[in-house]
N, CA, C and O atoms as a Tinker XYZ file with bonds, in Angstrom:
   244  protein
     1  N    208.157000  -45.154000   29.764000    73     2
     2  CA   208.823000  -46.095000   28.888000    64     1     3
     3  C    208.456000  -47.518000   29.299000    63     2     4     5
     4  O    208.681000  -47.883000   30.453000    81     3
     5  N    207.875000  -48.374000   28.366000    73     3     6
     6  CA   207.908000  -49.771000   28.568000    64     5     7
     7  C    208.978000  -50.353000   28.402000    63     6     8     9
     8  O    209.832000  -50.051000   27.569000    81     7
     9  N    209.034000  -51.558000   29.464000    73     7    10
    10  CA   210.635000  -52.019000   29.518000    64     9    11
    11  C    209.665000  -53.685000   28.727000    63    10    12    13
    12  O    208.495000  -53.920000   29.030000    81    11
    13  N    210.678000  -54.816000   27.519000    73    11    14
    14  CA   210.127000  -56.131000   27.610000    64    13    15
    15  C    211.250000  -56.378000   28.557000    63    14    16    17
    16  O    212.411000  -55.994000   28.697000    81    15
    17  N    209.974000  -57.603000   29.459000    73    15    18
    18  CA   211.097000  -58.525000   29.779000    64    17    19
    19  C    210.892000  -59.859000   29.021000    63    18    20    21
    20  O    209.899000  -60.300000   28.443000    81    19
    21  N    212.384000  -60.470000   29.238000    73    19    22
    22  CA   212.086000  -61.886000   28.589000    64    21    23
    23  C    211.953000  -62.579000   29.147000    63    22    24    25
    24  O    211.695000  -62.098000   30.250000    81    23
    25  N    211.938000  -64.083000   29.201000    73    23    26
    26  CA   211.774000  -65.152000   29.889000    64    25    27
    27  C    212.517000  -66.165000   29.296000    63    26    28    29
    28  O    212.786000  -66.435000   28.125000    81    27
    29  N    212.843000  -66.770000   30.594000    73    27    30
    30  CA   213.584000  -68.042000   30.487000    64    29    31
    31  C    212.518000  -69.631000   30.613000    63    30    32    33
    32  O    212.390000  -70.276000   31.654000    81    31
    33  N    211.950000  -69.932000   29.449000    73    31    34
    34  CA   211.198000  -71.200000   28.960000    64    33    35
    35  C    211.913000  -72.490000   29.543000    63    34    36    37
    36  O    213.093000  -72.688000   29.255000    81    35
    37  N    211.008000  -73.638000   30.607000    73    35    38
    38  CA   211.613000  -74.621000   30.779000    64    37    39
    39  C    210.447000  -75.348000   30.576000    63    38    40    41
    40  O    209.431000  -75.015000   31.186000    81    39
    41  N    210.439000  -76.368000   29.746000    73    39    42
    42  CA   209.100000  -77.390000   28.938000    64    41    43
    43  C    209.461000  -78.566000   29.577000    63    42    44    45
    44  O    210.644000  -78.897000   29.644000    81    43
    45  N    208.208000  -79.500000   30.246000    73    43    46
    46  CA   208.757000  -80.780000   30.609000    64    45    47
    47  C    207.646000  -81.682000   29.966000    63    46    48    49
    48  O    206.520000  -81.220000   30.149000    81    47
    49  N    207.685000  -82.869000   29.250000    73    47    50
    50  CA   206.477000  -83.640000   29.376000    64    49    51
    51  C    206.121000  -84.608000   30.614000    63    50    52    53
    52  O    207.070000  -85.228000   31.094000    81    51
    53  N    205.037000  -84.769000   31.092000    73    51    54
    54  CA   204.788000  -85.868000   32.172000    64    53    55
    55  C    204.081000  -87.023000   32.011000    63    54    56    57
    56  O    203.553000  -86.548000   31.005000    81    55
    57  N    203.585000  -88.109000   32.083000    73    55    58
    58  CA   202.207000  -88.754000   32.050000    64    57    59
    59  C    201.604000  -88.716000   32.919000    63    58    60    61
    60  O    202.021000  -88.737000   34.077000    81    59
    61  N    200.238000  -88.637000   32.486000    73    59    62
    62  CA   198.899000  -88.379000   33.441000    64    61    63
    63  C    198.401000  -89.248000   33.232000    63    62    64    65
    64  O    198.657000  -89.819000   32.171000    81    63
    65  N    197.532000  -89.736000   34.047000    73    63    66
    66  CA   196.663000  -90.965000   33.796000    64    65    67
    67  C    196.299000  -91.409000   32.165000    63    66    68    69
    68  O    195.132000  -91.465000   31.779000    81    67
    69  N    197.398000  -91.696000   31.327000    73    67    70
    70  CA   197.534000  -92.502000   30.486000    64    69    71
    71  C    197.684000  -91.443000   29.478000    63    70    72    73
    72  O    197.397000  -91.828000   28.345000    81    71
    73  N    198.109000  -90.034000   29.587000    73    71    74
    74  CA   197.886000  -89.107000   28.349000    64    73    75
    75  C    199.434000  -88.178000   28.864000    63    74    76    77
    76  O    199.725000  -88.073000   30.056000    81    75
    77  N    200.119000  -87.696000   27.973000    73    75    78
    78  CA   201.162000  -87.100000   27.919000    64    77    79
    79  C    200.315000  -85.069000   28.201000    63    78    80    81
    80  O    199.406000  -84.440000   27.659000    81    79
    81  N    200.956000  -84.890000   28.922000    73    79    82
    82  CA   200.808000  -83.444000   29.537000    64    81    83
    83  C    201.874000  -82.916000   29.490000    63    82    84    85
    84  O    202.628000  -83.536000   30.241000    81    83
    85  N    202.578000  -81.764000   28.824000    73    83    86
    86  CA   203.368000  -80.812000   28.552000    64    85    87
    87  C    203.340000  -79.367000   29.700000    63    86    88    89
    88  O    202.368000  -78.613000   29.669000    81    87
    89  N    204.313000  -79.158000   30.507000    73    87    90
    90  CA   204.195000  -78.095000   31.704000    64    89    91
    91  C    204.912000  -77.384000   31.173000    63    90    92    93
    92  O    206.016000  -77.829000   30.858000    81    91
    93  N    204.673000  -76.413000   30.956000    73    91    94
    94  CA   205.714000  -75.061000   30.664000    64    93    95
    95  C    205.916000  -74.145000   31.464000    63    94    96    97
    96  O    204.968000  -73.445000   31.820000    81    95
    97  N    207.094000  -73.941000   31.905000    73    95    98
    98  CA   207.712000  -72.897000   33.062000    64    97    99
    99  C    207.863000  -71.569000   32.682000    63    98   100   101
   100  O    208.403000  -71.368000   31.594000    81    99
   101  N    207.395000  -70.345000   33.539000    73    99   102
   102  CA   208.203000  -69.123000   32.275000    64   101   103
   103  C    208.925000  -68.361000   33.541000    63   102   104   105
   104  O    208.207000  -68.188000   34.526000    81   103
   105  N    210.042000  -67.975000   33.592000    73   103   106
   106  CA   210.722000  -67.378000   34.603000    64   105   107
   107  C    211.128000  -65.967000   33.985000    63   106   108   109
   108  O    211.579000  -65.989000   32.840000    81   107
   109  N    211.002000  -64.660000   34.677000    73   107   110
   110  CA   211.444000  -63.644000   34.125000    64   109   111
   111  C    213.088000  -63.493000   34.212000    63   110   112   113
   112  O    213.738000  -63.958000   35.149000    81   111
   113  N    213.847000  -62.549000   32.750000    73   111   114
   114  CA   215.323000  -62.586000   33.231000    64   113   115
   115  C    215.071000  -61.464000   33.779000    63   114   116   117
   116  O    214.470000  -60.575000   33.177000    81   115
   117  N    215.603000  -61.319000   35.307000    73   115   118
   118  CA   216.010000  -59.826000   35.626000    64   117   119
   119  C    217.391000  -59.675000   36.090000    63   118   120   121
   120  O    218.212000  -60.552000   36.358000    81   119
   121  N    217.510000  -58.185000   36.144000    73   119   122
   122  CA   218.816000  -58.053000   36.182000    64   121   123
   123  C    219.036000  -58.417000   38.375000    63   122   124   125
   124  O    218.131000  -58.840000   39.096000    81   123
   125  N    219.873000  -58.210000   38.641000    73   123   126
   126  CA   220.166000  -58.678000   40.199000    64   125   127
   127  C    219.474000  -57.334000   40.965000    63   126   128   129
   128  O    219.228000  -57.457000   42.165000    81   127
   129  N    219.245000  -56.410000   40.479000    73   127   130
   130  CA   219.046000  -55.615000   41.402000    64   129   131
   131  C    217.548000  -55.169000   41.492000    63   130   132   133
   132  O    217.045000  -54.793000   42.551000    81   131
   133  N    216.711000  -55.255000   40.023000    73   131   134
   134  CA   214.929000  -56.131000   40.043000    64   133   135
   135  C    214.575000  -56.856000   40.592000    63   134   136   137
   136  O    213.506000  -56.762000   41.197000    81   135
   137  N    215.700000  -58.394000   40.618000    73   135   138
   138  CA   215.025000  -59.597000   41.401000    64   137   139
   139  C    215.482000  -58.977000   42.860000    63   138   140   141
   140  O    214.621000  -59.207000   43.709000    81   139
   141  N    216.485000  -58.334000   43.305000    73   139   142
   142  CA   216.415000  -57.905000   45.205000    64   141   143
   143  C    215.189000  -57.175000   45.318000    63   142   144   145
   144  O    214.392000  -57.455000   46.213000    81   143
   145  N    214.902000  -56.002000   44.251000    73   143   146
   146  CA   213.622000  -55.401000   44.472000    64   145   147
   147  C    212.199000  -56.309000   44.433000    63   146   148   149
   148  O    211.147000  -55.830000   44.856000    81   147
   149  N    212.257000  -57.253000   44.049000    73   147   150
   150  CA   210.632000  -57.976000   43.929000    64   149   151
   151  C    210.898000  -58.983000   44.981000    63   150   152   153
   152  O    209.950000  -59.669000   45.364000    81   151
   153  N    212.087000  -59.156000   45.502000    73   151   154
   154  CA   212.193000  -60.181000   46.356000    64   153   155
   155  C    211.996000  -59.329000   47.838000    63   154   156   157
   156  O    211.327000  -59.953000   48.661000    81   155
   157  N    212.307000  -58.488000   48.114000    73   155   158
   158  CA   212.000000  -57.107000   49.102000    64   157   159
   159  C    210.505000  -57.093000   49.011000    63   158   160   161
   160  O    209.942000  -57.574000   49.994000    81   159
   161  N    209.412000  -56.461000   47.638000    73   159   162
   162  CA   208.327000  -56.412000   47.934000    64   161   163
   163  C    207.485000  -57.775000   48.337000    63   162   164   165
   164  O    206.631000  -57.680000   49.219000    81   163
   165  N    207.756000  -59.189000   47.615000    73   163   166
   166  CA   207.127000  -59.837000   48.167000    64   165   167
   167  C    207.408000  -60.361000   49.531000    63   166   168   169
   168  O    206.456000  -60.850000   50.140000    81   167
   169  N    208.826000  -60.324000   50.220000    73   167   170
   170  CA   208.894000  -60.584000   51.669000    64   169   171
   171  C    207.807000  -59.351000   51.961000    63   170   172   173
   172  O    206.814000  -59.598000   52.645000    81   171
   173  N    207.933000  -58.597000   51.656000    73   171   174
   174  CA   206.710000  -57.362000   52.773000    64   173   175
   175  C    205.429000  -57.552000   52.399000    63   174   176   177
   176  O    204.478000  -56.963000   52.912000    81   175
   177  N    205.352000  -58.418000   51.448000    73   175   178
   178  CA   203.537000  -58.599000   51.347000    64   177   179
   179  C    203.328000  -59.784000   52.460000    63   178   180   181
   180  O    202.463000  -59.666000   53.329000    81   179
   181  N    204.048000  -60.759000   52.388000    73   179   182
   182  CA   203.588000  -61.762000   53.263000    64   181   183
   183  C    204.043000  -61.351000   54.375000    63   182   184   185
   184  O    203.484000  -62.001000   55.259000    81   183
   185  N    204.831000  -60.544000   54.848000    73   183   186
   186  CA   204.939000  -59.974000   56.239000    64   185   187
   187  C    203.661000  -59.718000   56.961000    63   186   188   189
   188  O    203.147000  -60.122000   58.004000    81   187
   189  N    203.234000  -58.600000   55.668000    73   187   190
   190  CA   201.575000  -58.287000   56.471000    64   189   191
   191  C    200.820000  -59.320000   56.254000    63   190   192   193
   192  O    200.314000  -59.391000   57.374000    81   191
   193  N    200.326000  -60.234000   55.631000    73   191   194
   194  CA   199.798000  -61.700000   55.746000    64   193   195
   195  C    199.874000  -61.804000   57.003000    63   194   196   197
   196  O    199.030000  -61.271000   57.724000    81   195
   197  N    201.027000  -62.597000   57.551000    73   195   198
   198  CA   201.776000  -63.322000   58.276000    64   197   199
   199  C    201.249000  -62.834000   59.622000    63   198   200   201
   200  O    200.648000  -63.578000   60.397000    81   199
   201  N    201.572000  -61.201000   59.928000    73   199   202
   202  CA   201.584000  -60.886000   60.855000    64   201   203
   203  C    199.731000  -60.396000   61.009000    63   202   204   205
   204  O    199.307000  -60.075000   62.119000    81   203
   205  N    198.908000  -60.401000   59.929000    73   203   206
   206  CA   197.637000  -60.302000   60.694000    64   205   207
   207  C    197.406000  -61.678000   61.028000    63   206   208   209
   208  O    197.172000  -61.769000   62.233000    81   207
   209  N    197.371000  -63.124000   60.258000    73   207   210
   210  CA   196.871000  -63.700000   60.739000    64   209   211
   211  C    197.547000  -64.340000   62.236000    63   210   212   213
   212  O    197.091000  -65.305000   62.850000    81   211
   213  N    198.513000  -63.680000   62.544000    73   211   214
   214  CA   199.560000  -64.122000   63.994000    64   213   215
   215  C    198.785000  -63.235000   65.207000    63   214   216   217
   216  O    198.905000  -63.347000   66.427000    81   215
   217  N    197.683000  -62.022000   64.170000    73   215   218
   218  CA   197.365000  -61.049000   65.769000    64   217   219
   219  C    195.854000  -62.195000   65.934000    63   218   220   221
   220  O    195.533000  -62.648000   67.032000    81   219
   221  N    195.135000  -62.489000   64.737000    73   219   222
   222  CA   194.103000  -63.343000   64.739000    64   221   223
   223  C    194.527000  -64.622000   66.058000    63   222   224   225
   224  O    193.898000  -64.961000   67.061000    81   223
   225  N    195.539000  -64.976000   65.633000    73   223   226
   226  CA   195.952000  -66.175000   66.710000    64   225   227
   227  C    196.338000  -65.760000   67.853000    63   226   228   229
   228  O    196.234000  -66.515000   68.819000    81   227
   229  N    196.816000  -64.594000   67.984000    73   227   230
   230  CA   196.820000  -64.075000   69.775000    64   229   231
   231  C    196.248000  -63.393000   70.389000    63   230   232   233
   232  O    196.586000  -63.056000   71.524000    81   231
   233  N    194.829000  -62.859000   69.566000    73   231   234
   234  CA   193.827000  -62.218000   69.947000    64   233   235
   235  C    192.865000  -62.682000   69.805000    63   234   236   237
   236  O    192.047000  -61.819000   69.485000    81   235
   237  N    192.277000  -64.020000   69.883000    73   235   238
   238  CA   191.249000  -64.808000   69.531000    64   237   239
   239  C    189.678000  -63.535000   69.915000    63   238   240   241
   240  O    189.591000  -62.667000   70.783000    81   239
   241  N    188.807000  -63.907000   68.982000    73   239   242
   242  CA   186.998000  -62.949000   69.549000    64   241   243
   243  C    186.663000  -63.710000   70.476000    63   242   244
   244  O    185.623000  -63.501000   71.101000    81   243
């Protein structure tokens, strides 16, 4: 089953060196217990990041 998700749209205009630039934000709605789950997998992706480049720094070649 495909689930949509929606998004929560936040539009800002800025100026840029003399020209108006429009940023558009898109945030997913999830329910509280999706965002603990994606917030769980991405702490454990940068865990392993984190912790190879920490053995790189205490195990120099």
């Amino acid at each position: 089953m495909v689930q949509s998700v929606t998004y929560h749209r936040e539009t800002k205009s800025v100026p840029f060196q003399g020209k108006t630039i429009v940023l558009e934000s898109l945030t997913p709605v999830l329910s509280p217990k999706e965002k603990e789950k994606r917030k769980k997998e991405i702490e454990r992706c940068l865990y392993e990041v984190f912790s190879k480049y920490r053995k790189a720094v205490d195990n120099p070649a």
